[in-house]
MARNUPA-783682 format. One record per residue (C-alpha): x, y, z; residue in three letters; chain. Coordinates in pm, whole numbers. Each point is the difference from the previous one (the first is absolute). Layout:
ATOM      x      y      z  aa ch
ATOM      X      Y      Z Ala  A
...
//
This chain:
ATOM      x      y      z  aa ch
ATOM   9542   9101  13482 Unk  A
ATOM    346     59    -16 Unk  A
ATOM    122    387   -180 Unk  A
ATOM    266   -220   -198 Unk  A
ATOM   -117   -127   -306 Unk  A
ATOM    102   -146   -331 Unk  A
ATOM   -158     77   -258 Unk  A
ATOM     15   -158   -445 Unk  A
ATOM    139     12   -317 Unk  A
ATOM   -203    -80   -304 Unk  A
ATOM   -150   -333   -160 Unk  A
ATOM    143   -328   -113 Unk  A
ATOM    331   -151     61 Unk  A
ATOM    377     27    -72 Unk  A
ATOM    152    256   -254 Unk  A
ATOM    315    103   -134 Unk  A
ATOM    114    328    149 Unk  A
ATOM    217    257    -54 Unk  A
ATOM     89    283    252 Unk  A
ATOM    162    300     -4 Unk  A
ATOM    294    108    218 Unk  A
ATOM   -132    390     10 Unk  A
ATOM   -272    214    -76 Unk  A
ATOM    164     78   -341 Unk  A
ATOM    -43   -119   -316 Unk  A
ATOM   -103   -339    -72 Unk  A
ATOM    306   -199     14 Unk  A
ATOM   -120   -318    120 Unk  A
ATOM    164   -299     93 Unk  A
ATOM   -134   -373     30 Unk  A
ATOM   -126   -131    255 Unk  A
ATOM   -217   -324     70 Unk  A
ATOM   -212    -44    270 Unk  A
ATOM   -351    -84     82 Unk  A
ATOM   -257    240    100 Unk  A
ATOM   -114   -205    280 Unk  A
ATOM    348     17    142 Unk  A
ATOM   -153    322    186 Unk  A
ATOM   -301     13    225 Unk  A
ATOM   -150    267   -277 Unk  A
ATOM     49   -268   -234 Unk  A
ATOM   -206   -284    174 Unk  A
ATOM   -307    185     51 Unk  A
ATOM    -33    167   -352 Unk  A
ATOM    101   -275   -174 Unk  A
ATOM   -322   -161    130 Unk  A
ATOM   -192    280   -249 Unk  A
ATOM   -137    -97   -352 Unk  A
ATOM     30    175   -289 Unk  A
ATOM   -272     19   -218 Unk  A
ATOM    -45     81   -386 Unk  A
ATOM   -220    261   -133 Unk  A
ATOM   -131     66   -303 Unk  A
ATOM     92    337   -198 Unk  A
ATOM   -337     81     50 Unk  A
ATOM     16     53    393 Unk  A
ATOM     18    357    -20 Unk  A
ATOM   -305    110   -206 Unk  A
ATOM   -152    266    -26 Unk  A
ATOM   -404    -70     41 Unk  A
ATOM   -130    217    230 Unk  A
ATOM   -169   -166    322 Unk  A
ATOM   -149    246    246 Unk  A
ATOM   -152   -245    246 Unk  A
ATOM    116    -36    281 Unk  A
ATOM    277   -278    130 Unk  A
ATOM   -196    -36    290 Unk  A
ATOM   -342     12    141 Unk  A
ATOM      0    391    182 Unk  A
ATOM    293    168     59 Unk  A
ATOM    102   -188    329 Unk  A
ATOM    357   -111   -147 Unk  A
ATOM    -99   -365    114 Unk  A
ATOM   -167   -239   -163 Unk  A
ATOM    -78   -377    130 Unk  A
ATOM     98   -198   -289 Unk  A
ATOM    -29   -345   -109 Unk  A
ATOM    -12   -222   -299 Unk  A
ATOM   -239   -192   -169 Unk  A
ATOM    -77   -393    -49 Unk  A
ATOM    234     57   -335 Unk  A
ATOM    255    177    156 Unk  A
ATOM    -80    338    -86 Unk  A
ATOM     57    282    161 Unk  A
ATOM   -274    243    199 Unk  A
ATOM     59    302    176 Unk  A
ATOM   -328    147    164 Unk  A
ATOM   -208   -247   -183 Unk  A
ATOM    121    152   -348 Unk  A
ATOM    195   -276   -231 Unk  A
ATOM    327     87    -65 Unk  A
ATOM    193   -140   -331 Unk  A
ATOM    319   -146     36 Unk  A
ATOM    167    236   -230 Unk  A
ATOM   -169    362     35 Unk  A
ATOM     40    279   -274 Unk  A
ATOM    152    256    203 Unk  A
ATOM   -118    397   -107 Unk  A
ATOM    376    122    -49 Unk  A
ATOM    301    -48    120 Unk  A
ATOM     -9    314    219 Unk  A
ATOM   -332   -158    132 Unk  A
ATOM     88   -348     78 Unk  A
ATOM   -192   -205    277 Unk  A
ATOM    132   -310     53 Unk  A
ATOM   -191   -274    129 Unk  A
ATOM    124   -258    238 Unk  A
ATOM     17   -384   -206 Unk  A
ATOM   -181   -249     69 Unk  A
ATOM     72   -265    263 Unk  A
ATOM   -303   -167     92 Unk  A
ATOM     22    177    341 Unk  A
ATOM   -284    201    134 Unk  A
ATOM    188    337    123 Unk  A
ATOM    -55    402     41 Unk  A
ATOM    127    264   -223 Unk  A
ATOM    158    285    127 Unk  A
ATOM    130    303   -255 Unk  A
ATOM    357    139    -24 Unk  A
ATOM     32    350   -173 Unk  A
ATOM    281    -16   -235 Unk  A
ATOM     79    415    -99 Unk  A
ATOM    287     69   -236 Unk  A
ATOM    108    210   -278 Unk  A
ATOM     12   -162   -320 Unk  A
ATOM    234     56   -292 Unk  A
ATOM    157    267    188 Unk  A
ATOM    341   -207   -123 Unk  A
ATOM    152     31    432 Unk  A
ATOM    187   -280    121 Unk  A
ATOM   -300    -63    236 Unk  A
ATOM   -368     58   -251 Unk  A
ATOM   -255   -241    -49 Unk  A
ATOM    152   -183   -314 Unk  A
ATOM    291   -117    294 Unk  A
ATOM   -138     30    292 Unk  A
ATOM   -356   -220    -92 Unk  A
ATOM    183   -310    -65 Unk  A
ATOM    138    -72    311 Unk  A
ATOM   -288    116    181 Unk  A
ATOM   -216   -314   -152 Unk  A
ATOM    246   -222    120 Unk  A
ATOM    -13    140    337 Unk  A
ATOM   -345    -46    -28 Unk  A
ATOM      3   -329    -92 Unk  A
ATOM    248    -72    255 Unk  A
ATOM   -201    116    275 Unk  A
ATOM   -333   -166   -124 Unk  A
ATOM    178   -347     -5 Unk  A
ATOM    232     41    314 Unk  A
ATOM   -179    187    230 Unk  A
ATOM   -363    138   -115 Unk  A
ATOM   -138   -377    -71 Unk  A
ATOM     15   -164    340 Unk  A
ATOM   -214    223     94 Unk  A
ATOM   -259    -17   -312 Unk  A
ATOM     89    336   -108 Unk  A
ATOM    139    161   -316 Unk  A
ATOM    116    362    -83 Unk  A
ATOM   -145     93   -352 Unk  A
ATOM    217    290   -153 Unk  A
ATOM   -166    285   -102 Unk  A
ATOM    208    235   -228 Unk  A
ATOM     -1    374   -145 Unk  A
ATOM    254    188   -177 Unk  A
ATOM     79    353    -64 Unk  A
ATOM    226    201   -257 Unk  A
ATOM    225    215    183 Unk  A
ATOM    134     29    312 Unk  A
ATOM   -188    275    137 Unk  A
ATOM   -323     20    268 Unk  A
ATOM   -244     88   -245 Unk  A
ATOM   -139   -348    -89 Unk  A
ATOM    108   -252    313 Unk  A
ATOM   -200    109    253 Unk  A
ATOM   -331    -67   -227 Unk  A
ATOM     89   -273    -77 Unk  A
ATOM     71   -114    307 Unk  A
ATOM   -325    111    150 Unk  A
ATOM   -173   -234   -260 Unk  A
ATOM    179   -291    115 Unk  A
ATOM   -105     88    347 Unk  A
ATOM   -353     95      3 Unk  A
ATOM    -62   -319   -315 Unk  A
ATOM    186   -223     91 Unk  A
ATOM     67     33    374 Unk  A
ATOM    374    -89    -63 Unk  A
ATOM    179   -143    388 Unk  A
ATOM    329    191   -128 Unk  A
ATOM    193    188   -285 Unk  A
ATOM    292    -65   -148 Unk  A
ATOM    217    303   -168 Unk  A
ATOM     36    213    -99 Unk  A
ATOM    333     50    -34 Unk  A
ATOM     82    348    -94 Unk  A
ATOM    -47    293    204 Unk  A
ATOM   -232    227   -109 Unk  A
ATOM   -280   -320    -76 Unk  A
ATOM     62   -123    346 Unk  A
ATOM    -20    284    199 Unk  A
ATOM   -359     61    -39 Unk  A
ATOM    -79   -374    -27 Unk  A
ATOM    188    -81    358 Unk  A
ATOM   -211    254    143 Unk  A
ATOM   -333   -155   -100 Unk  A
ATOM     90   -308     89 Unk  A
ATOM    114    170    366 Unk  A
ATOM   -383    143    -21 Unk  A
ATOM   -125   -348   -107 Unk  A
ATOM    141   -212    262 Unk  A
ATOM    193   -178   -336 Unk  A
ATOM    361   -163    -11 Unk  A
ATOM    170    172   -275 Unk  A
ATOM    370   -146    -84 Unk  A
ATOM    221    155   -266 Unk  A
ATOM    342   -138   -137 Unk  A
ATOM    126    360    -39 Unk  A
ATOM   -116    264    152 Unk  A
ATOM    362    144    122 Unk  A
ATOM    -68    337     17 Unk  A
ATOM     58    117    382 Unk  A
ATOM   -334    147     69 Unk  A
ATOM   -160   -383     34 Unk  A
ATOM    139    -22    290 Unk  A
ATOM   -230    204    222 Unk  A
ATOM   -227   -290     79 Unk  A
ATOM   -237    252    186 Unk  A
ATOM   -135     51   -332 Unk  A
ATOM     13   -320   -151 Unk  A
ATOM    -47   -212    256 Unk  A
ATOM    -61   -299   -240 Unk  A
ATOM    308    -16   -215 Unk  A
ATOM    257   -233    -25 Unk  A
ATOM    314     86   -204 Unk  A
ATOM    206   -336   -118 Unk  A
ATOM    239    173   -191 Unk  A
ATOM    259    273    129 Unk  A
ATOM    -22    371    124 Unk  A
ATOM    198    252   -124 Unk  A
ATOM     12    181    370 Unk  A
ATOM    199   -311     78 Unk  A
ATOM    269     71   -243 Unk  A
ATOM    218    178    228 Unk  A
ATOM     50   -339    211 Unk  A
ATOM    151   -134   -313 Unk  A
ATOM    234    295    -58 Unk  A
ATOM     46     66    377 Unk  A
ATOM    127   -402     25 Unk  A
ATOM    280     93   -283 Unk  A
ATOM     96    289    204 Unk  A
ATOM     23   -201    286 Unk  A
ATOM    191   -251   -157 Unk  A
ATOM    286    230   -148 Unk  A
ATOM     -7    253    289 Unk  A
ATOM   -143    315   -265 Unk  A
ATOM   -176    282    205 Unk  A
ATOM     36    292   -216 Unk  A
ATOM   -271    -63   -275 Unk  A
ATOM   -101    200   -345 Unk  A
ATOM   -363    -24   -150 Unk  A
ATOM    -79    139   -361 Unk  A
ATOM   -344    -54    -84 Unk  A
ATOM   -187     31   -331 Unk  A
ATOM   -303    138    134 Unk  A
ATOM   -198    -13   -401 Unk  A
ATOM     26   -382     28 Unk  A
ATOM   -271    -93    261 Unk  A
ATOM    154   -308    107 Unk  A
ATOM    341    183     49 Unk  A
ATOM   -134    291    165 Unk  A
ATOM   -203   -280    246 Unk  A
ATOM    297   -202     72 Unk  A
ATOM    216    287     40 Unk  A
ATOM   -217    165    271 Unk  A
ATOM    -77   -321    191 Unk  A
ATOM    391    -28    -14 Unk  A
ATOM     47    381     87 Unk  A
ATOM   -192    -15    336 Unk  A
ATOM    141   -315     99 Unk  A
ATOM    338     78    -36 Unk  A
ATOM    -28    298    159 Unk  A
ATOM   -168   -182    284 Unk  A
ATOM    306   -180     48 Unk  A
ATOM    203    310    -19 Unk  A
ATOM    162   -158   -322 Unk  A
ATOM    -98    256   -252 Unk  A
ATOM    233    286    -20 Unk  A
ATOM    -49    129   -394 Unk  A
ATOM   -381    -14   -138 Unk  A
ATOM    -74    154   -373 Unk  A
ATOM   -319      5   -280 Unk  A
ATOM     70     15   -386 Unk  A
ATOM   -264     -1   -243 Unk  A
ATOM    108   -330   -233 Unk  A
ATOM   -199    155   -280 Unk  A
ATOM    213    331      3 Unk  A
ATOM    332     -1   -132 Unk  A
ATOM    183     39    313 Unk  A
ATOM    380     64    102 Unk  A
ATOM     39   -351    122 Unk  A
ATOM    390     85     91 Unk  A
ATOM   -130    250    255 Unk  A
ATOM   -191   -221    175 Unk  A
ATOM    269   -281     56 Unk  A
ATOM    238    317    115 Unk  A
ATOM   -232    159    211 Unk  A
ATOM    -38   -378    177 Unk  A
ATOM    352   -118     -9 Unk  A
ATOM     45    349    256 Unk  A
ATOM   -202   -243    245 Unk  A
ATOM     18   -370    -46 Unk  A
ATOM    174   -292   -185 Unk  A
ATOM   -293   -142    -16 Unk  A
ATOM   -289     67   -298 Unk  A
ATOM   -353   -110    -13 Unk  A
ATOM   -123     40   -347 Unk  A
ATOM   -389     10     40 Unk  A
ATOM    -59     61   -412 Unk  A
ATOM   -154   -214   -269 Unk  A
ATOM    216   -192   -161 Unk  A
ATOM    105    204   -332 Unk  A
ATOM    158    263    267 Unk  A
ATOM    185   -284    235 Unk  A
ATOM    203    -15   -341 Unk  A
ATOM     72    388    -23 Unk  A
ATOM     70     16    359 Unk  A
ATOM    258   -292    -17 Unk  A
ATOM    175    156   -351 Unk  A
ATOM     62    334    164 Unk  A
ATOM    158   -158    319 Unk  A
ATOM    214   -190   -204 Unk  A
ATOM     78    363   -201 Unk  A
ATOM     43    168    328 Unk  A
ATOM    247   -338    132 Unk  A
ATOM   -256    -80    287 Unk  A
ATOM    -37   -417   -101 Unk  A
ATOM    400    -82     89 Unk  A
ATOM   -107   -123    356 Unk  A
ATOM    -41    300    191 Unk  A
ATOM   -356     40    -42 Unk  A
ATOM   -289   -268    -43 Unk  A
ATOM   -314     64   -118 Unk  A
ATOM   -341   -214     22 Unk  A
ATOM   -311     18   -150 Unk  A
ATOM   -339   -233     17 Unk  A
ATOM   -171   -204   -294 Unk  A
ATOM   -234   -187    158 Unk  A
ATOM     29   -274   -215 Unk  A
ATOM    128      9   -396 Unk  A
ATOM   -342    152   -183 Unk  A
ATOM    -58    266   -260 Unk  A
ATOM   -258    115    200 Unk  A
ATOM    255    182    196 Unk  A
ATOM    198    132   -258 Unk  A
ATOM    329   -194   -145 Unk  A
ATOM    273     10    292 Unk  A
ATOM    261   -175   -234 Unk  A
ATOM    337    150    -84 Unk  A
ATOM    -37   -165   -326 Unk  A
ATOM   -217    190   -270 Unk  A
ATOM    234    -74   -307 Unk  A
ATOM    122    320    -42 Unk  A
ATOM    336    173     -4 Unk  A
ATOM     33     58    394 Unk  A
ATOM    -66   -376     65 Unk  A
ATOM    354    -66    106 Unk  A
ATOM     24    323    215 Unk  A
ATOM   -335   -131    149 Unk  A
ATOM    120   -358     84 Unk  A
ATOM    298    169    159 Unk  A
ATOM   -196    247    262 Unk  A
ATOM   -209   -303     55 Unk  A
ATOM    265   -161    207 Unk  A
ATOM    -74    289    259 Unk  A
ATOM   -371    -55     43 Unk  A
ATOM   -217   -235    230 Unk  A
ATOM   -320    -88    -61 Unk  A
ATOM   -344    -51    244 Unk  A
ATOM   -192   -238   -152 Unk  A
ATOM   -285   -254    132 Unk  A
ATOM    131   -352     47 Unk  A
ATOM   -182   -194   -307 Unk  A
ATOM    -73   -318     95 Unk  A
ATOM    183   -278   -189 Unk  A
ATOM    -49   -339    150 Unk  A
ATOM   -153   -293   -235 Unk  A
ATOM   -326     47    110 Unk  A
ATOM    -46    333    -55 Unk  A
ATOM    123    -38   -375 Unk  A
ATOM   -242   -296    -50 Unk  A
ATOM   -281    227    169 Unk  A
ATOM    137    283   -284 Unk  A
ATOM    -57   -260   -289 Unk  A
ATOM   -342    -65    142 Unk  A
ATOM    -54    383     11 Unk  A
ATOM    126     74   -349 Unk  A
ATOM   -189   -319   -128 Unk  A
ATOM   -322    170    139 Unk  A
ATOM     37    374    -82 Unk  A
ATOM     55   -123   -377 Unk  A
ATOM   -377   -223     42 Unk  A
ATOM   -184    141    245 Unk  A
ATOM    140    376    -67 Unk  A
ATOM    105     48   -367 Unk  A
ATOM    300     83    136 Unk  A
ATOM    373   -118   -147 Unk  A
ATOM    279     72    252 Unk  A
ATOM    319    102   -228 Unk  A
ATOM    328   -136    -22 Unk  A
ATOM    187     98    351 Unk  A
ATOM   -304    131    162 Unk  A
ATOM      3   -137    355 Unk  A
ATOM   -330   -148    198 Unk  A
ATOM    105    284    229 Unk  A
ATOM    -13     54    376 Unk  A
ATOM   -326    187      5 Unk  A
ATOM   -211   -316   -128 Unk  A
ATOM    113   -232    215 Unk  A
ATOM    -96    245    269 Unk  A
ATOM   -338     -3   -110 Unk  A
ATOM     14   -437      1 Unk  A
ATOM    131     57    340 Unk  A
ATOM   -283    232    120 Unk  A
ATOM   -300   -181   -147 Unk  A
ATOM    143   -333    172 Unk  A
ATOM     47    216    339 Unk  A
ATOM   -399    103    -31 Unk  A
ATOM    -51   -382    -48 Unk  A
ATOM    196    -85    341 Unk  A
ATOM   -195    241    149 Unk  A
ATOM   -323    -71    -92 Unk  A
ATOM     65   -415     89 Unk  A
ATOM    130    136    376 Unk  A
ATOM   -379    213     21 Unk  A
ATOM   -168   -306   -143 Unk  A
ATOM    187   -248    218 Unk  A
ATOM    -89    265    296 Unk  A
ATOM   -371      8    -97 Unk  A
ATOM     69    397    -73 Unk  A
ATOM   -185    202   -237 Unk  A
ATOM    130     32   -312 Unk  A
ATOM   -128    331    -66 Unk  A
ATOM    166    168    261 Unk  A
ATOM    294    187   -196 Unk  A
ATOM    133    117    298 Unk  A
ATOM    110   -391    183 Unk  A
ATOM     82   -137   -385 Unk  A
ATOM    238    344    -13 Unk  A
ATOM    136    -50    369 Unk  A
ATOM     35   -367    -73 Unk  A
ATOM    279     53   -283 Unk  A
ATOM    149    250    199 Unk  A
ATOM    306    -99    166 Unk  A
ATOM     65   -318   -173 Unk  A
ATOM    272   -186   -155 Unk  A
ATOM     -8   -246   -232 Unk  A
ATOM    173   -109   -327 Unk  A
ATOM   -141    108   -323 Unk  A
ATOM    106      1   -373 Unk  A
ATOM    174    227     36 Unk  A
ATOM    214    -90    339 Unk  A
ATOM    -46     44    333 Unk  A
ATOM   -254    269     51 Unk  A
ATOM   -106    182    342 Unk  A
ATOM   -264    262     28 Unk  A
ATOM     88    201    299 Unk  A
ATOM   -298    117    278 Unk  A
ATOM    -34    302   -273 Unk  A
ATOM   -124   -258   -289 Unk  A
ATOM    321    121   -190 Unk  A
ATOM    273   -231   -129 Unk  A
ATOM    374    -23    118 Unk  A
ATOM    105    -35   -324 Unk  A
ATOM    320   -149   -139 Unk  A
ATOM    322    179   -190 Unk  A
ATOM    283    -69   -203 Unk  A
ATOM    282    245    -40 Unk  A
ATOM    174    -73   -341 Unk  A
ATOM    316    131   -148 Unk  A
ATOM    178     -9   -278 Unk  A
ATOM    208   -225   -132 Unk  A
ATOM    235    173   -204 Unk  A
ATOM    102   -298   -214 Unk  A
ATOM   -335   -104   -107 Unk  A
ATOM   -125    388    -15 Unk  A
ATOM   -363   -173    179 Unk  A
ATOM   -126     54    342 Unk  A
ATOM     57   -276    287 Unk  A
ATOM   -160    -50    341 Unk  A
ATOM    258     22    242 Unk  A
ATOM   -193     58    319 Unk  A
ATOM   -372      7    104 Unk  A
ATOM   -174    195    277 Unk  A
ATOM   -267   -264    203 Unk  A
ATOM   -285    188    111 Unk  A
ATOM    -41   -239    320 Unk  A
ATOM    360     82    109 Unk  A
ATOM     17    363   -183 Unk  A
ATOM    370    -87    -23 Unk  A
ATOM    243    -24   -379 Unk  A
ATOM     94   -338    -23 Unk  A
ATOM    271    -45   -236 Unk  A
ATOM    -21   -271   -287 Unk  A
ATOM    236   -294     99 Unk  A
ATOM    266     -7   -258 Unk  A
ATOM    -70    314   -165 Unk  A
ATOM    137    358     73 Unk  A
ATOM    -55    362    -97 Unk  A
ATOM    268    101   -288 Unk  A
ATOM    116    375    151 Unk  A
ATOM    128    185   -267 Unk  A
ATOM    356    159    -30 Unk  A
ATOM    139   -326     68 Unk  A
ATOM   -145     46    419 Unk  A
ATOM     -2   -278    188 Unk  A
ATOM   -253    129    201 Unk  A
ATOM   -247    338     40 Unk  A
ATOM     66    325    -21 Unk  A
ATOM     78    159    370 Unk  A
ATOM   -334    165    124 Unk  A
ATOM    234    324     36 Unk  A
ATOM    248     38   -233 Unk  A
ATOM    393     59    122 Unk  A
ATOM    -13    333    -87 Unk  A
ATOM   -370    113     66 Unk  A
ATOM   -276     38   -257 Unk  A
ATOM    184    332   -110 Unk  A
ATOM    341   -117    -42 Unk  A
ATOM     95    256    287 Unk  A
ATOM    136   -246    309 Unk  A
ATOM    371    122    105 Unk  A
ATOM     -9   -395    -21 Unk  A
ATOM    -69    -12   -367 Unk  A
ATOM    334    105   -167 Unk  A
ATOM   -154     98   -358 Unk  A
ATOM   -127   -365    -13 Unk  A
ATOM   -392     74      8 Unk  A
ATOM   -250    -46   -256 Unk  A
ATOM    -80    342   -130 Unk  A
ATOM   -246     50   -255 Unk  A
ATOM     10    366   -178 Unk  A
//
């Protein structure tokens, strides 16, 4: 077997499309083209919908068991009429399922005699992140379903999903819960979950249990000490590879004096900012390095002072509502008229995060669209292409029938699902290459080693795990324009050449009037004090 494979889309045939030309906001244009166009396209298109009844999520309790034991397996094979068994048990065509949080779903019936194997499915729910159950779930069945038809049934095997839930994102609940799924149901492989604290634990069970556990998040810098979890694959990005990203600007506009302010209350900012801190440093970039508490009410003015006496060049590691403060004093203080830039990361456009729009529609919008102009943005590249907008429709179509879940208006099918599509499909390529091998399925450790250093193209674009079962993930850098006041890709950093690639056609809009960057080192050094300078520094008092 080759390590370059395609992979699908999502059912049925051609659609009307519309695409976006950035990560932000829905402006879409039209576009017509046929799903099948793409290789995604022609092997999802070959999956069938089906209908189900309101009733498919009931609540009537049923404590038997799915299978006979707790083996996981079951030989399975159907009846004279058609029907369904699974370990001599008939099973209905349309099962009441306990709860949502609960749900088992069977494999349908195809007149094919075949084994059952269990995949854990561990998420919070209603935990309203860009990457819970309610969003996540949805594209997860199709995965499913897409592995069942194009790779599982040749072999007269099925994966049965097997799914729990929890409430918060925390460690008190997941690891239970996934113990139950292990020691009843004997699941081959977990998928999520996504947030730190519920994975943690989880991944190192599954290291304990020999298990495959693949997450769609899971970008916190600590997963990537495989010694302890040996079993985990990470499709989605790592925050310790940030400073590639930022170092590839750098690179690109020849900056080597750098300034970090990170709002160390905000856990993602205080993550990002320290995976960014020790990078930079590293790479002898970092010369100016300070905490603020974002819930205090801090002298923002001294901060931007205290780092303009070191670099030209700001990293604003804050949540969102503070990117805004930061960028309204440096236009107070006259720091956004070209000699400075400043850059911040929104990982994609979520309120998760906090809202990192100049626009709240108050009195200092216009001051805020101005200072704008001086900031760059890290962002992940959200994927765009017709196919991944028709798989998007198919995932909101879902979440609202399967899920009880209604995306709203301008909510993107973001990043983080389609990571989770593109993991469950990479289990699926594994498993076929053990089948095809005459492997054991059960052995976590070849399935893990098997999607380890592979390429292939997903949903969401090309995707390679590295030999460290991490993703090289994809960025855009956006900036903005400063006659339609919104944010526009104008580069992107590819994780297989960790270079910025700039955006044919498009170009960063330096304020002041600049044709180009500000000079790493200004004319007249960062204190206005080179015999060179002739009164014409930027001082800030």
């Amino acid at each position: 077997m080759t390590n370059f494979v395609p992979i699908a889309c999502v059912v049925l045939g051609c659609l009307f499309f519309v695409s976006r030309s950035t990560a932000y906001p829905r402006e879409h244009r039209t576009n017509v083209r046929s799903v099948e166009d793409t290789e995604i396209g022609q092997l999802l298109s070959s999956l069938v919908e089906t209908n189900r009844d309101s009733d498919d999520y009931g609540l009537e309790e049923d404590d038997s068991p799915a299978v006979s034991g707790t083996t996981g397996e079951s030989n399975s094979n159907t009846t004279g009429t058609g029907q369904l068994t699974v370990g001599g048990r008939f099973v209905p065509d349309r099962m009441h399922k306990r709860s949502l949080n609960n749900l088992e779903i069977q494999p349908i019936n195809d007149d094919t005699n075949y084994t059952v194997y269990y995949v854990g499915v561990l998420m919070a729910s209603h935990l309203d992140s860009p990457f819970d159950l309610e969003r996540c779930g949805p594209a997860i069945d199709l995965a499913l379903e897409l592995v069942n038809q194009s790779l599982m049934k040749m072999h007269n095997v099925r994966l049965s999903k097997v799914q729990r839930s929890y409430a918060s994102c925390s460690g008190s609940k997941s690891p239970g819960l996934a113990a139950d799924m292990h020691f009843k149901h004997s699941v081959i492989a977990f998928i999520g979950p996504a947030c730190a604290f519920a994975l943690e634990p989880v991944a190192q069970l599954a290291d304990y249990w020999n298990t495959p556990i693949i997450t769609g998040m899971g970008d916190q810098g600590m997963f990537k000490d495989k010694s302890r979890y040996q079993t985990l694959t990470r499709m989605s990005y790592c925050q310790c590879r940030l400073k590639l990203v930022f170092s590839s600007i750098f690179r690109q506009f020849g900056w080597r004096h750098i300034a970090l302010i990170i709002d160390r209350s905000d856990l993602f900012s205080l993550t990002v900012g320290k995976n960014l801190e020790y990078g930079l440093k590293d790479e002898d970039l970092l010369k100016f390095v300070r905490e603020l508490d974002g819930n205090d009410e801090e002298d923002i003015d001294s901060y931007l002072k205290d780092a303009s006496m070191y670099a030209r060049v700001i990293i604003l590691s804050v949540r969102g509502s503070l990117v805004r403060k930061f960028m309204l004093s440096a236009l107070a203080l006259g720091m956004t008229r070209g000699e400075f830039t400043f850059l911040d990361v929104e990982i994609f456009q979520s309120s998760y995060w906090g809202d990192h729009y100049w626009e709240l529609g108050d009195e200092d919008d216009f001051k805020a669209r101005k200072s704008y102009e001086a900031l760059l943005r890290v962002s992940l590249l959200q994927p765009t292409s017709p196919t991944y907008q028709y798989f998007a429709e198919k995932v909101r179509t879902r979440a609202k029938r399967d899920y009880n879940y209604t995306f709203v208006e301008d909510e993107e099918v973001n990043f983080f699902i389609g990571a989770f599509f593109d993991g469950v499909y990479l289990l699926g390529m594994a498993l076929n290459d053990t089948l095809i091998e005459g492997g054991d399925i059960r052995d976590g450790t070849a399935i893990t080693r098997k999607m380890w250093g592979r390429d292939f193209e997903g949903i969401t674009g090309h995707v390679r795990i590295d030999d460290n079962g991490d993703r090289d993930a994809d960025y855009s850098i956006l900036d903005l324009d400063p006659i339609t006041g919104r944010f526009e890709v104008v580069a992107h950093y590819y994780g297989i050449t960790r270079e910025y690639s700039p955006v044919k056609g498009k170009k960063i809009h330096w304020p002041g009037g600049r044709e180009g960057p500000p000079p790493d080192v200004p004319k007249c050094g960062f204190l206005g004090t080179s015999p060179a300078c002739q009164g014409n520094g930027v001082r800030l008092s």
